[in-house]
Every structure is written in C-alpha cells, then in structure tokens.
N, C-alpha and C positions, 0 to 999 in steps of 0.2 A: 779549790783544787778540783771539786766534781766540775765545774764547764770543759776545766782543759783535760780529764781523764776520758769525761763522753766523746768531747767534740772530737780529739784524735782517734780516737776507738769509732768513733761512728761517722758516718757520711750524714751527719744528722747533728742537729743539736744536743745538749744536753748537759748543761748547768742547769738549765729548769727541772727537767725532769730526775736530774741527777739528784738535787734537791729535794725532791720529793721525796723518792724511793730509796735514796744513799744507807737509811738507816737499814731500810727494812734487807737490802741487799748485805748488806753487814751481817746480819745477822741470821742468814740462807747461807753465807760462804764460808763466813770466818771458819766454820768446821772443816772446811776442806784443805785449810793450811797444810801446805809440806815444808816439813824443814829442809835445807842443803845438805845433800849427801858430799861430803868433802869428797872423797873417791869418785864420784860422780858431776863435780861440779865441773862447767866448761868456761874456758876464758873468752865469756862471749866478746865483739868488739874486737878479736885481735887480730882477726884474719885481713890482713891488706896487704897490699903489693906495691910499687911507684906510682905516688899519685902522677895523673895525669890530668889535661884537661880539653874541655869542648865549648868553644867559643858560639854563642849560637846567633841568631841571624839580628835578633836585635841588641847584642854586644854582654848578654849573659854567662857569663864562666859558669860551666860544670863539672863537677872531681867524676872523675872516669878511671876506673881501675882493670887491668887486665893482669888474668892468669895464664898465664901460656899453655898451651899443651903437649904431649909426648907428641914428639915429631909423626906418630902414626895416626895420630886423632888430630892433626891442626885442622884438617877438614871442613869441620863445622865448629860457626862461635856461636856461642849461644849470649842473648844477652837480659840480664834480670834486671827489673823493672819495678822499685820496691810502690807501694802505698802510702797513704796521705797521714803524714805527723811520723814516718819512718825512717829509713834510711837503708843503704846498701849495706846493714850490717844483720838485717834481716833473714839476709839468705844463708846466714853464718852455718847451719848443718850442710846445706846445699855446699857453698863455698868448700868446704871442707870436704865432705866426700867423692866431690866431682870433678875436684883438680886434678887435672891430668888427663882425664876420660876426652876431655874436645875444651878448646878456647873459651874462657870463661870471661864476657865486661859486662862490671858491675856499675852505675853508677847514681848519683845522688840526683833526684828530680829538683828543680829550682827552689831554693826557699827551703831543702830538706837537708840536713848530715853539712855537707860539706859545700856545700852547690851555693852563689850567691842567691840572692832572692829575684834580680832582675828590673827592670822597672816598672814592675805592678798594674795595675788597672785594669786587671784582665775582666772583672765582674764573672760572668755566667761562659765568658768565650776562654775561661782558666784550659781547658781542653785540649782547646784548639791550640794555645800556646806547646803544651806541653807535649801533644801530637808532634810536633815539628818539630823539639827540643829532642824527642828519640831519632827522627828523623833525620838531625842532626848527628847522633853520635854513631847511630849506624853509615852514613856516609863518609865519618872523620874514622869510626876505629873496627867498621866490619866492609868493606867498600867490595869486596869479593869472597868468595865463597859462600857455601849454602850457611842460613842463620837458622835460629830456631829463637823464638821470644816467648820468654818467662817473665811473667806478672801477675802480680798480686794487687788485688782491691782498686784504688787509684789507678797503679798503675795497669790495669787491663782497661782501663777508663782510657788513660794514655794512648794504649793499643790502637784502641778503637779507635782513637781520633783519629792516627796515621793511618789504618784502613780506607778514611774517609779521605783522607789528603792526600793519598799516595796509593790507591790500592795495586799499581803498577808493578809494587815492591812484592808483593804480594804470588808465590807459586815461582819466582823470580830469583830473587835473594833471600828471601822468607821462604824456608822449605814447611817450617812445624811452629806452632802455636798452642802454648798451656795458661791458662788463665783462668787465674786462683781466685778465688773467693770475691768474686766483682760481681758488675751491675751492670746493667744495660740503661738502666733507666726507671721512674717510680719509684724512687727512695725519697721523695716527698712525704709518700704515702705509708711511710716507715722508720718507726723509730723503736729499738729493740723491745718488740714483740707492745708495742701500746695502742690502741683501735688507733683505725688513718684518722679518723677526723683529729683526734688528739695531737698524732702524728704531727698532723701538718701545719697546726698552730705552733708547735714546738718547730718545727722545721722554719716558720717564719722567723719567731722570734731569737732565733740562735744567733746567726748575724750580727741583731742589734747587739747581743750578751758579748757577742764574741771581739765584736769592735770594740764598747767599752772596757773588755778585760784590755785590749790592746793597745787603746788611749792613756790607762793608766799606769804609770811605772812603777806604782809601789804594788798595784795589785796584779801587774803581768810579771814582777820581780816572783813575789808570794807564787803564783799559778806556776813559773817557770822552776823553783825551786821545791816545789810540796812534795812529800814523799810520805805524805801521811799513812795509818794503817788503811785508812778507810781508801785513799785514793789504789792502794795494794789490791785491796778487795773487790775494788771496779773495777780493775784492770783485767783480775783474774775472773772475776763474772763475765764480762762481758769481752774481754779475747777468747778465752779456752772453753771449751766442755767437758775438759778434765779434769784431775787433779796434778798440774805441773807441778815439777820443782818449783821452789819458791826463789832459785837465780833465775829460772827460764820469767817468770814473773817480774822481777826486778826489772831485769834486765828490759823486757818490753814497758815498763814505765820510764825506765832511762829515756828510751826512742823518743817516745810521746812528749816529754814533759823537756825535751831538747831542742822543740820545734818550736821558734818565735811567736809569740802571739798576735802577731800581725799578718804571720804565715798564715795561720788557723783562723785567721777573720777573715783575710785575701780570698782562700780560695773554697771556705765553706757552704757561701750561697750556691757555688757551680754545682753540688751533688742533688739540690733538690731540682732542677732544673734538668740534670741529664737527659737527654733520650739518643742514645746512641743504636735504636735497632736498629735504620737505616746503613749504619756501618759495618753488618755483619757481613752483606755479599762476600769480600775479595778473602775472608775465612773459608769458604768452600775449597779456595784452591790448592789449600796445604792442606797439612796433618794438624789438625786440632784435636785437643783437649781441653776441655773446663771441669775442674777441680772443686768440690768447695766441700766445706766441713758441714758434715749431718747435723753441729748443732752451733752452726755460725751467727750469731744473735745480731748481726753489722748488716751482713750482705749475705740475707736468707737464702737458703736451698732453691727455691723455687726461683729465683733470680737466674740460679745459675741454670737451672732447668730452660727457660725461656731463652736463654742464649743458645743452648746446644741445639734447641729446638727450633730455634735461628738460621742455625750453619746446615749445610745438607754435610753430611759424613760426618759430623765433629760428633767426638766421643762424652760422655760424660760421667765421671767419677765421681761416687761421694763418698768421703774416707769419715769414719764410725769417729767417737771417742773424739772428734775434731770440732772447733770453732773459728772464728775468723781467723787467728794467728794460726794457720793447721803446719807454715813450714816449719814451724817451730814446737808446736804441740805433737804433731806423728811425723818429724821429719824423715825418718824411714821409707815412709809410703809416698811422701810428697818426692823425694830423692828417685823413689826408684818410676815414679811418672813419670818424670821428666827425661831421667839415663835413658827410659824405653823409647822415651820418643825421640830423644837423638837416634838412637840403633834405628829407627823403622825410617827418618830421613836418611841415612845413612844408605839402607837397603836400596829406599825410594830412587837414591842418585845411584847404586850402581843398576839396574835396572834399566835406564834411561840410555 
C-alpha cells in the first residue's frame, strides 16, 4: 500500500521511499489522529449533478458535470480541474459553497473518477494529451462567455499545457486563472522534502515499481483495496499540515486508492520530466492567482513561487495551516480565492 499512497500523493515516486520511512512516519503522526465529529461530519462524494460527457479528439469519453447558476451569475463558468490519483469530487467544499454564485463544470481528467482511460501511450507527452482534453470540454461545455479556470496539482500541469496549445484562449474566453498547489517543472529533483540526488533516483525507479504494481492483479487488487492504518497515516502526513478530521482523511485515501494502477504507472514518469516555464506567457493576460499551502510536502511553496514569478501581474497566496490537499484542509480560504477572483473578472468585463 505505501507505492500507491506515495505515488498518488506525490508527483514522485514512493513505494521506495515509502518503505523506508512508513515506519518512522507512523510514529511522528499517529498522535495527530482526530476522531469524526458526527455533527461535523460531511457527505463527502455526494455532491453531483446529470452526468454528462466530452468525447475528445482521439475518441476518449469524459464525465463532465455542470451546476447551473442563478440567472444573475450565469455570466461566468468557471471550470475545476482536479489532480493526479483524484477526481472532481475534490472540489466538494468549493462545489458546495459556490453553487449558485456563477456556472460551475466539474470534470474527471482521463483515467480519473469517472473519465475512461483512453488509449494510452502518452509516455512523458501525458500533458500534452491532457492540455487538449480541457481544451476540449471548454469548447463542448463553456463555448462562450468569460471562464475563469480552477486547478489543482495535475491539473495546473493541465492548465499549462492549453496555455501552450492554445494561448489564443487565453484574455479571450479565459478571463481569471487560480492554480493550486502545482509545478512548473523540477519535481525530478523532489521527492517530499529527501536531498535531490536521492530524489532523483527514486524518481527514476518509481515507474519501474509502478508498472510492476500494475502488471500484477493480485498485488494491484491488494494496492487498489488497502485501507491500512499506516496507509491513513501517509495520507495524512503527506496531504495536510494539519490536524484534519479523520473523514476529510478517509475520504482523500478513497480518491487515491480509486485510481487504476495502470493510471498511476501511465502517467507517473510525465512529472519528473515536466518543464512547463515556457508556458507561462498567455497567464499575463488574465487575473492569475497561484495558491499553495505553506506546508505542501508534494508540490513545495517555492514551486509555486517560481510560477507567480513567471506571470507579470499574477498574484500569489500562501494559506498557513495548509498542505497539498489545502481545498479541503482550509476550504474557507481556498473558496473565498476563488469567489474574489470571479468578482474582480466580473468587474474586469464591466469595465471593458
């Protein structure tokens, strides 16, 4: 269970290293267990609407879900964009307290939640695929008015690819741009907080782990089913830097451990390979933001630093108390980035 708790938590390997340090990480967290507050507990996973779908250019079906909005906010859709081993049920505090405010589609990236897988072979060009696959559902389910795009991890990766493919889209139909806890690029060179040279042997070797877990059916059955304490513990070490509830916990090992292991072989060598700087230009032309949590042990602070430092005008927030899953660890502060940046698109087009 530690390859497939790292490898989805991380842009990185980490059955290796998982195994190394699983114990010692056990026993740095276990204390930080929260039981469920029965009054407090949320139905994560229930928030959905009429599936829908996005057929995309090489004959891939993707679940695409839309929230309508009050007739005075259809204005702007915004569209979220979840991360690698996720799914669109990720945005569930977002989903929930944004419905209504402006047009909400949500959907599943290939291979994630609900989305087929496609037919494979992307190697290191997974990106580029997936660039064209938002590409696609913005033209099938946002084809006019102003957008604003919401991503996390992966999915800012995503982002970036359409920036590169399409930058046309860009100040256009894309009015605003928030993007969570990503990379640019150099996550070879990282793997949660272990010196790079380490890093990048681990980063080599995960692939090979990752395919074997995914050759084998009795041990990608085991990997696809563990719910161990220990895999609880990694999950919560290395998503949060808090102390979540233990369903906000759960619930994000659901995600992870719901992603095929062929998914998590497929597109794992693309992250050490990324270099997406040259895709930042056509971000100058909106309202950007990049988000990331002060103590994101995936896709470090300074990652997100180097992007904003990227974009001419993009803003950059870093929310306290936060780790790589921050929509879900301070959804408060992550909800209310996003609400502001619809209002200041909002402003931007009456203005114009």
């Amino acid at each position: 269970m530690n390859y497939k708790v790292w490898a989805a938590l991380g842009v990185g390997a980490a059955a290796i290293a998982g195994a190394a340090i699983g114990h010692a990480a056990e026993r740095v967290v276990v204390g930080r267990q929260v039981a469920v507050d029965p009054d407090a507990a949320e139905p994560f996973g229930s928030l959905h609407s009429e599936p829908l779908s996005c057929v995309t250019s090489d004959g891939t079906t993707l679940r695409v879900e839309i929230d309508a909005a009050d007739p005075a906010n259809s204005d702007v859709t915004v569209v979220f964009t979840h991360g690698y081993c996720l799914s669109m049920d990720t945005w569930y505090y977002q989903r929930r307290d944004l419905r209504g405010t402006a047009r909400l589609v949500f959907w599943d990236q290939r291979g994630h939640g609900n989305s087929q897988k496609g037919p494979g072979g992307y190697g290191e060009g997974v990106f580029d695929r997936l660039g064209a696959d938002l590409g696609a559902v913005l033209d099938q389910y946002a084809p006019t008015g102003d957008v604003v795009l919401v991503s996390h991890s992966m999915g800012g990766m995503t982002t970036m690819a359409l920036a590169q493919q399409r930058p046309e889209l860009f100040g256009e139909r894309i009015r605003g741009v928030a993007l969570l806890g990503t990379s640019a690029g150099g996550l070879g060179d990282h793997l949660v907080g272990l010196p790079a040279p380490l890093a990048r042997v681990l980063n080599r070797l995960a692939p090979i782990a990752a395919n074997g877990v995914a050759a084998n059916e009795v041990l990608a059955s085991a990997v696809t089913s563990s719910a161990s304490d220990l895999a609880l513990v990694l999950t919560r070490r290395y998503a949060f830097a808090s102390a979540v509830r233990a369903d906000v916990n759960e619930f994000t090992l659901r995600m992870l451990t719901s992603t095929p292991p062929d998914v998590v072989a497929e597109f794992l060598p693309a992250f050490a390979a990324l270099d997406a700087t040259d895709s930042l230009g056509p971000f100058a032309k909106v309202d950007t933001v990049v988000v990331v949590g002060a103590g994101d042990a995936m896709t470090p602070p300074a990652h997100s630093g180097q992007i904003a430092a990227g974009i001419d005008g993009a803003e950059l927030v870093t929310i306290s108390d936060a780790g790589h899953m921050l929509m879900l660890e301070q959804p408060d502060e992550v909800t209310a980035v996003i609400s502001e940046l619809v209002e200041r698109v909002r402003a931007e087009r009456a203005r114009d």
